[in-house]
N, C-alpha and C positions, 0 to 999 in steps of 0.2 A: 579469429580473435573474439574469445564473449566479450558483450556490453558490457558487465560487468565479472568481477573475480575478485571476491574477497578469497584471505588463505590467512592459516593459523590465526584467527580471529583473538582479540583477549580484552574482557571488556570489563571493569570495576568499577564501583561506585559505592561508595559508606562501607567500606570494608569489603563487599558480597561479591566476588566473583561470577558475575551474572551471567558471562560468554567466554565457554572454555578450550580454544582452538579451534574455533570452525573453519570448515572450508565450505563455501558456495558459490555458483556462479548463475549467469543468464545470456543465454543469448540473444541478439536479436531479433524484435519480435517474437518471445516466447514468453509461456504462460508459465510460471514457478507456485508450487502452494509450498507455505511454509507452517506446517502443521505442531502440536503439544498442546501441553497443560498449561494453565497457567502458573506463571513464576519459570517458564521453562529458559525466556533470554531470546522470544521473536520478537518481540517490540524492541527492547534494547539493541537487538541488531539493525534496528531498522533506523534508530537514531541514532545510532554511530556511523552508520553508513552517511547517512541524510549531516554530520555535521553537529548534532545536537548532544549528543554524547560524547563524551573523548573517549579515545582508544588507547589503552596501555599497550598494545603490540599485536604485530601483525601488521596484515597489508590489503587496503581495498583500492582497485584498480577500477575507475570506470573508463571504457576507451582506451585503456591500455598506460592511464594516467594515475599514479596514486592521488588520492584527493582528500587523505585524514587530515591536510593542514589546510583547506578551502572551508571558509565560514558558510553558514547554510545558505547564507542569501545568494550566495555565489555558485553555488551546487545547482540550485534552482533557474538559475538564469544558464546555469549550462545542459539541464535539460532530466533533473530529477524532482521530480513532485511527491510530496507526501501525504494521504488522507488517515491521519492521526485516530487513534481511539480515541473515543469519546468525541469527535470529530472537529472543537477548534474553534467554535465560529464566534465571531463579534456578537452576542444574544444582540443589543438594541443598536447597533447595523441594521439595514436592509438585507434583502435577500441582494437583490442587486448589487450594494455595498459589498457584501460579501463577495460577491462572484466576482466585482473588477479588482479585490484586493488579489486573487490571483495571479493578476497581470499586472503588479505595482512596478515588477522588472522592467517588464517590457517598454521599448519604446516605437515599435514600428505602427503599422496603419492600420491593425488586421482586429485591431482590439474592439470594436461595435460588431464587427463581421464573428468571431468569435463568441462575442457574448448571446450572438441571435442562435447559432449553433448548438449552444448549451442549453437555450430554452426549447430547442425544436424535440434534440434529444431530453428535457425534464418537462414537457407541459407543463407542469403542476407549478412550478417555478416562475414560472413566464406569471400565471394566475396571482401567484404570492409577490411578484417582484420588490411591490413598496412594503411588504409586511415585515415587522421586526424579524431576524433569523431566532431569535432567542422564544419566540411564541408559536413556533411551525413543529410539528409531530414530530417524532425520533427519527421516523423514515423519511421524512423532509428534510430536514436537518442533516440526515445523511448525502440526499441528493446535492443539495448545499456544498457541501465538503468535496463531495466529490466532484461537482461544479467548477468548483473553484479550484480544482488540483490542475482542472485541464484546463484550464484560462492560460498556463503557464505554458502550455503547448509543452508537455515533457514527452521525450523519450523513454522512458525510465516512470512507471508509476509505481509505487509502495502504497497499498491498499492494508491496515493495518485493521482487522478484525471488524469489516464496515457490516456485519450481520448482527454485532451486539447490541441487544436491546429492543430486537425486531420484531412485530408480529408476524407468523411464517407468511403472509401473504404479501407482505413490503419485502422480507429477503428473499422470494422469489421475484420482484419486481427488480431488486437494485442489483442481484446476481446476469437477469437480463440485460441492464445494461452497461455491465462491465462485460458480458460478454459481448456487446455490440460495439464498444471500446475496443476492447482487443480484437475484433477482424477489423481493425484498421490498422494492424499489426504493430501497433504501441505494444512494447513491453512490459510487463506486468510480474512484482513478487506480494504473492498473497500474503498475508498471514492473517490464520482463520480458526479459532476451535473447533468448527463447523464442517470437520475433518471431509465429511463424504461429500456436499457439496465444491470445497475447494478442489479435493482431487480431482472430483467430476468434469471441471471444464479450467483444469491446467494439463499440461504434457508431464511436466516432471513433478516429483516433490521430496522434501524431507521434513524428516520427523526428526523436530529437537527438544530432550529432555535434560535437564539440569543444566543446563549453559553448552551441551555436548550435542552433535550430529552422530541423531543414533542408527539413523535408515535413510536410504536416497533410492531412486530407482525412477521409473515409467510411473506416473499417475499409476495408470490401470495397473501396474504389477502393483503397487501400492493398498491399493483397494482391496487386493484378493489376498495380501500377505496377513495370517493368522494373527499376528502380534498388532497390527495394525486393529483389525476388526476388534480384537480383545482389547485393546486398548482406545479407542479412539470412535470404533464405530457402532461398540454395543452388540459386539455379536460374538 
């Protein structure tokens, strides 16, 4: 059974038919990029999923459970996180503030032991912790976000285009550690305009334009598929 199975997806808002039947899924532990243009309908699926958008029809299963009528805070405490574009954060919070509102669910013991984890993996973090989040670099602010998605200990992370805005040498830093995320075999669905890096370090992917799933396959077949290059990787 995948983690998750969205099928005939349909998602609208102010008129615009944003998501026009998709079918997606993930398995356990698996890396998914979710690749196009913008205006194509991968952030919109990633809030309909997450609870944030309603769903005019169709069906997303996570665990084999439909969850279009679980409000987001509940999604989250069962084990889906989301690191938003544009990334979310309280500007005059702490960084710290920030990183424990991930865990505002939670109620067990693991929440100091966790938050030490997050700074082992973000040094830079640990250094800023009393610094407003709203006055820390783009690539900070990213770590932030992402910090704080994994406070919530999810199974399920939704990475939602965490390269925008980056100089290449921070989205080679924050690419590192989602993949050092993911060998702890957390699940993960990309979505990235940054087409050759997402494929590069997910297993699967698809390509969605105009609200439609127009290609699915193997990353690496992905990579080497003409349409792909032509379209997305500049070649």
């Amino acid at each position: 059974m995948n983690l998750l199975e969205i099928s005939d997806l349909h998602v609208s808002y102010d008129g615009i038919k944003a998501v026009r039947g998709i079918d997606l899924s993930l398995e356990e532990g698996e890396i998914v990029s979710l690749i196009g243009a913008n205006g194509a309908g991968k952030s919109t699926t990633l809030k309909a999923v997450c609870g944030i958008t309603p769903v005019h029809s169709g069906s997303i299963l996570f665990e084999g459970e439909d969850i279009r009528s679980i409000p987001p805070h509940m999604l989250v405490k069962r084990g889906i996180s989301l690191v938003p574009e544009g990334r979310g954060l309280f500007g005059r919070s702490t960084v710290e503030e920030n990183l424990k509102m991930g865990a505002y669910s939670r109620r067990d013991k693991g929440i100091a032991d966790d938050l030490e984890k997050i700074y082992a993996l973000f040094p830079r973090l640990l250094e800023r912790r009393s610094q407003a989040a709203g006055t820390l670099s783009g690539g900070e602010q990213q770590m932030v976000s992402l910090g704080r998605a994994l406070m919530a200990r999810p199974r399920l992370l939704f990475l939602d285009e965490p390269s925008m805005g980056l100089a290449p040498i921070m989205v080679q830093k924050i690419f590192e550690i989602i993949r050092t995320v993911a060998s702890t075999g957390m699940t993960i669905l990309l979505v990235e305009q940054n087409a050759k890096i997402a494929l590069s370090m997910s297993q699967r992917g698809y390509v969605m334009e105009s609200g439609k799933i127009t290609l699915s396959d193997a990353s690496s077949a992905l990579l080497e598929n003409p349409q792909v290059k032509a379209a997305y990787l500049g070649q």
